[in-house]
Each structure stands twice: as C-alpha cells, then as structure tokens.
C-alpha positions in Angstrom: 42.2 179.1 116.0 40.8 178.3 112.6 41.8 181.7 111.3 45.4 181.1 112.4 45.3 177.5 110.4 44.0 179.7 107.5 47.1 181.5 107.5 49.2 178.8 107.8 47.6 177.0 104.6 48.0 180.4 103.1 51.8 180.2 103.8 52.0 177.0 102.9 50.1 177.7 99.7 52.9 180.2 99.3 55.7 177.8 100.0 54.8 175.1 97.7 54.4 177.9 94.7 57.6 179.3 95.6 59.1 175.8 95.0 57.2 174.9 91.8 58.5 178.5 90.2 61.8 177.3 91.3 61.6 173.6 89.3 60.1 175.7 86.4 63.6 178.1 86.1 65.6 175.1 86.8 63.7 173.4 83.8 64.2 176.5 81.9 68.2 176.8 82.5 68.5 173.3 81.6 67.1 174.0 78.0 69.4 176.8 77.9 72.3 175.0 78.6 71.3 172.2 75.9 71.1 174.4 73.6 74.1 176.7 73.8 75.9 172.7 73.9 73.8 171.8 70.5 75.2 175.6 68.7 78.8 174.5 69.8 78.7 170.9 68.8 77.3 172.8 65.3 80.1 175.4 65.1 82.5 172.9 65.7 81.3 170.8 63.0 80.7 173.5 60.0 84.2 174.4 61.2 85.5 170.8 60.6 83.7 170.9 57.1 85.2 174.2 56.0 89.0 172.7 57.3 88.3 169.4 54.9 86.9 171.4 51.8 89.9 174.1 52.6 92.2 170.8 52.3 90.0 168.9 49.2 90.6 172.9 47.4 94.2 172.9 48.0 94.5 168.9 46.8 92.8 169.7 43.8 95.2 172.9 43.0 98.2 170.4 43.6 96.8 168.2 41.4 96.8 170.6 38.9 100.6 171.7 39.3 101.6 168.0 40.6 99.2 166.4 37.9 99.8 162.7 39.8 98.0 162.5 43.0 94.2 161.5 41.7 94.1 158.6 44.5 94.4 161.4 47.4 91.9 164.2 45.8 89.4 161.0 45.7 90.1 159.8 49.6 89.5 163.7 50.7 86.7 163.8 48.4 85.1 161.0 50.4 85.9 162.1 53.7 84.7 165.4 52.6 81.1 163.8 51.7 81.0 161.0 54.2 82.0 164.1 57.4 79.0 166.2 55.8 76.5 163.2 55.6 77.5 162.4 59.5 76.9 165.8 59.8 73.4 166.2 58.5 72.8 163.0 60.6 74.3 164.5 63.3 72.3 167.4 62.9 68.8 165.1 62.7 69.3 163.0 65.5 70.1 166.1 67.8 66.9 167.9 66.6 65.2 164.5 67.5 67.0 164.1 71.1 66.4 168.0 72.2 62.8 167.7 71.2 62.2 164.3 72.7 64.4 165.1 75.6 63.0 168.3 76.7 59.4 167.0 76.1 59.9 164.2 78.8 61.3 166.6 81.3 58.5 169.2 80.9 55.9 166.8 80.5 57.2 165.3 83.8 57.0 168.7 85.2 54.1 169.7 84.0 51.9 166.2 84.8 53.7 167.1 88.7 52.3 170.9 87.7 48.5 169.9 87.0 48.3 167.8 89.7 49.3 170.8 92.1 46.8 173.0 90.4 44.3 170.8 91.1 44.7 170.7 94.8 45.5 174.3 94.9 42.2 174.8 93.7 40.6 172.1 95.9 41.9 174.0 99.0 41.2 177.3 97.7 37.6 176.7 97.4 37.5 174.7 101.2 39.3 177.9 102.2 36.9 179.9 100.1 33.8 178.0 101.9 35.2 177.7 105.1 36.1 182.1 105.1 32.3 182.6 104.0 31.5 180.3 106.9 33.5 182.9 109.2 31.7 185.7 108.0 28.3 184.2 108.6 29.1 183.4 111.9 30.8 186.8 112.4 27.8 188.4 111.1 25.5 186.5 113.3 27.2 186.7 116.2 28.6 190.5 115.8 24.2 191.2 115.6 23.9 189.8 119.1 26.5 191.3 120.1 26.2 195.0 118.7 24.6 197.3 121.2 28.0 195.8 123.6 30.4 196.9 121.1 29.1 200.2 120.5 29.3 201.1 124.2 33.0 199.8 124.3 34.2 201.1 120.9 31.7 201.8 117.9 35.4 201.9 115.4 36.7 198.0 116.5 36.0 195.1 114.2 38.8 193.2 114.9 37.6 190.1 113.0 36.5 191.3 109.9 39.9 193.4 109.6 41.1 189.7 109.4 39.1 188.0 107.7 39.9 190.9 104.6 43.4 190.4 105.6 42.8 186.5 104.8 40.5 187.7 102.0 43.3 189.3 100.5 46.4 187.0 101.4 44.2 184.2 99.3 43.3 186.2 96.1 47.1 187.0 95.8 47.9 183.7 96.3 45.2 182.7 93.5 46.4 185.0 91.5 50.1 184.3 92.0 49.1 180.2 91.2 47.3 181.6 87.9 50.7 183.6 86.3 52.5 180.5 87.3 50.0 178.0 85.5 50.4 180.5 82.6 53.4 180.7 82.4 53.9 176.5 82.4 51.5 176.8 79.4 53.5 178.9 77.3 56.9 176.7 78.1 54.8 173.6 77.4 54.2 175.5 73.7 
C-alpha cells in the first residue's frame, strides 16, 4: 500500500510539473505577443514620421516655386517636431511598460515557481527517506525469509524490481523539476 501512494505522489509530482511548464509557455507567448504589438505600433509610427517629413519636403519645394506660404511650412514644421518628440516619448514609456509589465508577471510566476520547488523538494526527500525505509525493511525481511524463496524461485524479487521502478520514476521526476527550475531562471534573466 505505501508503494502504491508512492506512485501516486509520483504522478502527481508529474501532474503539477506538467501544469507549471504549461503557465511558463503561456508566460512566454504572452511576451511574444507584446512584443510583435510594440514593433507594429513602432512601424506604424516611423511610417507616420516619414509621411509628415515627405509632406514638410514637398511644402518647402512649394514654397520655393509659390514663394508665399511661410505660415504652412512653419505649422508642418511643428507637427513634424512635436509627432517625433511624442514619438521618442512614445518610445520611452513603452520600454518602461514592457519591462515593468513583464517583470510583474514573471515575478508572479516565478514567486508561485519557488514556492513549488520547495515543496517538490520537501516531498522528494520524505519520498527519498521513506523508499530507503522500504529497502531496509525489504532487506531485513527478504534475510528471514531467503532459504523460502530459494525453494520457490531463486530469480523472483518482486519488491525490489519496484522499488527501482520507483527509484527510477523519482530521479526522472527530479530531474524533469531541475530543467524546468532552469529554464525559469534563464526567462527570469
């Protein structure tokens, strides 16, 4: 019985990594997304600039062949310089609002992150303790109980085939929470 609730902290384990991995991408899409929206609102912009400077050039070539319309080359001047200073500003507050934004989120995530780490590696050391307990008592007990088994079948060791098979499904699992923890690190960079 205790083996069997082994195996279902195991999958459990397995479960709740599963579903951090998936909050991770989700994380990671969401960044994506902002910033293909930050390089459109950008393009859009240095488009906007280019259109006004196109239309300041051509004002200032009219006023050449017209020679009488210094009020309108001064009011697209202006526009010209205030649309590039909202611009720059532009620019500034959306670096300030992706870094800020996307620090909150992941720091969120990451805070939720560490504190699943933690009791990942709380249970993995009670299930750690608690599989070396099983192999002392399997030890013990398989001692009193050798000369039996080697008249019934010298080959079976039932018990230790799953206790390696536990063995085994916690290291993965360890080392499965490990890439994941890594990998949290370098998006936290």
């Amino acid at each position: 019985m205790e083996i069997s609730e082994l195996k279902v902290s195991i999958a459990t384990l397995k479960g709740e990594l599963a579903a951090a991995k998936k909050e991770c991408l989700v994380a990671t899409k969401e960044k994506e997304h902002e910033k293909r929206t930050l390089k459109k609102l950008a393009d859009k912009s240095q488009k906007c600039i280019l259109q006004l400077k196109t239309q300041l050039d051509e004002a200032k070539a009219a006023l050449k062949i017209d020679g009488g319309t210094q009020v309108k080359l001064d009011t697209l001047e202006s526009k010209v310089t205030e649309l590039t200073e909202l611009n720059r500003e532009k620019d500034e507050r959306i670096g300030y609002l992706e870094k800020h934004k996307i620090t909150k989120q992941l720091l969120e995530t990451f805070k939720q992150l560490k504190a699943d780490k933690s009791r990942f590696e709380r249970e993995a050391t009670v299930y750690k303790d608690r599989v070396e307990e099983l192999e002392q008592q399997l030890t013990s007990t398989k001692s009193h109980r050798q000369g039996l088994r080697e008249r019934k079948d010298p080959n079976h060791d039932g018990n230790s085939e799953e206790v390696d098979k536990l063995k085994d499904d916690l290291q993965q699992s360890n080392i499965k929470l490990r890439k994941y923890v890594k990998h949290c690190d370098l998006l936290k960079q």
